[in-house]
C-alpha positions as CSV (number, residue, x, y, z in Angstrom):
1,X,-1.6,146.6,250.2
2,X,-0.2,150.0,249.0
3,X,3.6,150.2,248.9
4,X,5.0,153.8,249.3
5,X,9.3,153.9,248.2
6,X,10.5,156.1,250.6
7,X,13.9,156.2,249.4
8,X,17.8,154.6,249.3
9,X,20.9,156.2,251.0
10,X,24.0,154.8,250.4
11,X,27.6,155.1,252.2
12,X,30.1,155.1,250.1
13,X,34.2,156.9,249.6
14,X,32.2,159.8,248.0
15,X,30.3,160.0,251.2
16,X,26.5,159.9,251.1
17,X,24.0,159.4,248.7
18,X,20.3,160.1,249.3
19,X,17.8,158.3,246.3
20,X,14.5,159.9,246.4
21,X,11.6,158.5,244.6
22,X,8.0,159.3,245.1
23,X,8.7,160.8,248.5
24,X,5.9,162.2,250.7
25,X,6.1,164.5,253.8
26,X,4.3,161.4,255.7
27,X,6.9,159.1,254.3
28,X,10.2,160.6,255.9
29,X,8.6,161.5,258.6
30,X,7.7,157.6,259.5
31,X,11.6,157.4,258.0
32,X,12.7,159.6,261.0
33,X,10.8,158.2,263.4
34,X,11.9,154.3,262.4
35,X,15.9,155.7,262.6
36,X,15.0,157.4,265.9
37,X,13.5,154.0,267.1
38,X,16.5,152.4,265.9
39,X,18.8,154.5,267.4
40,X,17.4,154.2,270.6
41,X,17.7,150.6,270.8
42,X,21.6,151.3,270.4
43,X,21.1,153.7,273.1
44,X,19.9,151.5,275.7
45,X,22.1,148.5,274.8
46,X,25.5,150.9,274.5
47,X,24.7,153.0,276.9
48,X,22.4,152.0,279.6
49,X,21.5,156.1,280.6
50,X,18.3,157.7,280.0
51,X,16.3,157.6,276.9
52,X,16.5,160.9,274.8
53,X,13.7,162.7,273.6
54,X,13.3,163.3,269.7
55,X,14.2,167.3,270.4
56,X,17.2,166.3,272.6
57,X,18.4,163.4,269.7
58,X,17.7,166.0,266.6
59,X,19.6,168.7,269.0
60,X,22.7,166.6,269.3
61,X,22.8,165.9,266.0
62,X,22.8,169.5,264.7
63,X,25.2,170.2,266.9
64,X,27.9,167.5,265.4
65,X,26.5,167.0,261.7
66,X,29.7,168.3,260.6
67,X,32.0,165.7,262.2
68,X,30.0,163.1,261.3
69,X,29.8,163.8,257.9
70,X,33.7,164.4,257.7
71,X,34.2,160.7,260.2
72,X,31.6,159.0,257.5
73,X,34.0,160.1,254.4
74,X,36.6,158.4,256.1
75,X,35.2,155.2,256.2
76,X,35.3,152.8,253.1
77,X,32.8,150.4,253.2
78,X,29.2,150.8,251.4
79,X,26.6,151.0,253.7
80,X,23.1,151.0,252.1
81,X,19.2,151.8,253.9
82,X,16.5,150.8,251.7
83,X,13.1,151.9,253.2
84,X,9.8,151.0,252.3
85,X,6.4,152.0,253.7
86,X,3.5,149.6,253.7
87,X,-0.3,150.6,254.4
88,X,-1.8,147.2,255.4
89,X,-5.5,147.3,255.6
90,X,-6.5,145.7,258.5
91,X,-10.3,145.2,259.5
92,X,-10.7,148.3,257.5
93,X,-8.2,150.1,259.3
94,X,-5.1,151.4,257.6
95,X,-1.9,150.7,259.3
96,X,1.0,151.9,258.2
97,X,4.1,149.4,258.5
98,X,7.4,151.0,258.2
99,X,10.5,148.5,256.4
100,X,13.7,149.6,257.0
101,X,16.6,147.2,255.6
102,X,20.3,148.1,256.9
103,X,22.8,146.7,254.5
104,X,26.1,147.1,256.6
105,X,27.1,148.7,260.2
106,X,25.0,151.7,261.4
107,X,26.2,153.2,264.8
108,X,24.7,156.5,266.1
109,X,26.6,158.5,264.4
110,X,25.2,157.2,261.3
111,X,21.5,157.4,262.4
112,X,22.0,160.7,263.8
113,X,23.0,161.9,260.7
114,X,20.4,160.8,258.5
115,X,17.7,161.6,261.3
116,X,19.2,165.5,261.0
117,X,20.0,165.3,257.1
118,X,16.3,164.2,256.5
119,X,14.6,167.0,258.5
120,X,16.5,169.1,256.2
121,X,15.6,167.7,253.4
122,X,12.0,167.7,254.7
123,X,12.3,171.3,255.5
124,X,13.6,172.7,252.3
125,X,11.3,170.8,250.3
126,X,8.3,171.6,252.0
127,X,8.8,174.8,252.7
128,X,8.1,174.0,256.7
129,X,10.3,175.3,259.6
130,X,12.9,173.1,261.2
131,X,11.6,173.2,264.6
132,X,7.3,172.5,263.7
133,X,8.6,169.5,261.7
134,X,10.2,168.3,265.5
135,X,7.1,169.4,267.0
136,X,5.2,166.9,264.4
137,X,7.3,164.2,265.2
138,X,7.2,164.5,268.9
139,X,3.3,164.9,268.5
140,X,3.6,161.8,266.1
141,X,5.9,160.2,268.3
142,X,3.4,160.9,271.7
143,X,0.1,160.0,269.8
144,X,1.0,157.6,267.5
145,X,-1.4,159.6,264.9
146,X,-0.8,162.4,262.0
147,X,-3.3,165.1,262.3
148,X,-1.7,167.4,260.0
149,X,0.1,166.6,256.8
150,X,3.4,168.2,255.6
C-alpha cells in the first residue's frame, strides 16, 4: 500500500494553519472532493434542501471567504484535519482511499473555507486557472476518474 501525506491544517487564535508535505495536484484535489463530500452530508442533515453542485459550493464560498476567515479567528479552540491518501491495490486495480481525520467541530463554514483556500492554493501552485481546476473536480466528481493530471 502506498501512502500519499496530503497535508495538516490546524485552527487555532492565530487563525489557520495549512502543513504541506509531499503534496500532489491529485492529492488536494481528492482533499477537495472528501471536504465537499463532507460538507454535503451537513447539508442534507442541517438543511434538508437541494444538494449543491461543486461550482455552486466553490461559488458560495468565494463569495464569503472573508467572513469566514474573520468568524474562524474569533473562535478559540484548535481544530486540526489530518489527511492521508492511500492507493490500495486491489485485484491489480489501484484504488485510491481518501483518510480524512477531523480533530474538533467543523461546520460549513469551516469546510467551505478550506474547500475555497485549497483551490487557491492548487491554483497558484500549479500554475492552473481557478475555474479548469472546478471543471476537473466536477469531471472528477461525475466520472469518478482523473484523465488529466494537474
Amino acid at each position: 500500500m502506498e501512502k500519499e501525506y496530503v497535508g495538516t491544517i490546524v485552527f487555532n487564535q492565530e487563525g489557520i494553519t495549512i502543513k504541506h508535505e509531499q503534496t500532489t495536484g491529485k492529492g488536494i484535489l481528492l482533499f477537495i472532493l472528501k471536504l465537499y463530500e463532507d460538507l454535503l452530508e451537513n447539508f442534507v442533515e442541517t438543511e434538508k434542501k437541494e444538494i449543491p453542485s461543486v461550482r455552486e459550493i466553490i461559488e458560495i464560498s468565494e463569495c464569503c471567504k472573508e467572513q469566514i476567515n474573520h468568524d474562524l479567528k474569533l473562535q478559540l479552540d484548535e481544530r486540526v484535519i489530518i489527511s492521508e491518501i492511500e492507493n490500495e491495490n486491489i485485484n491489480g486495480k489501484w484504488v485510491v482511499i481518501n483518510k480524512v481525520k477531523y480533530i474538533g467541530q467543523f461546520g460549513k463554514a469551516e469546510l467551505l473555507y478550506l474547500i475555497n483556500q485549497y483551490i487557491h492554493y492548487l491554483s497558484n501552485q500549479t500554475g492552473t486557472d481557478f475555474n479548469e481546476i472546478i471543471d476537473v473536480l466536477e469531471q472528477i466528481q461525475k466520472t469518478k476518474e482523473f484523465t488529466e493530471e494537474l
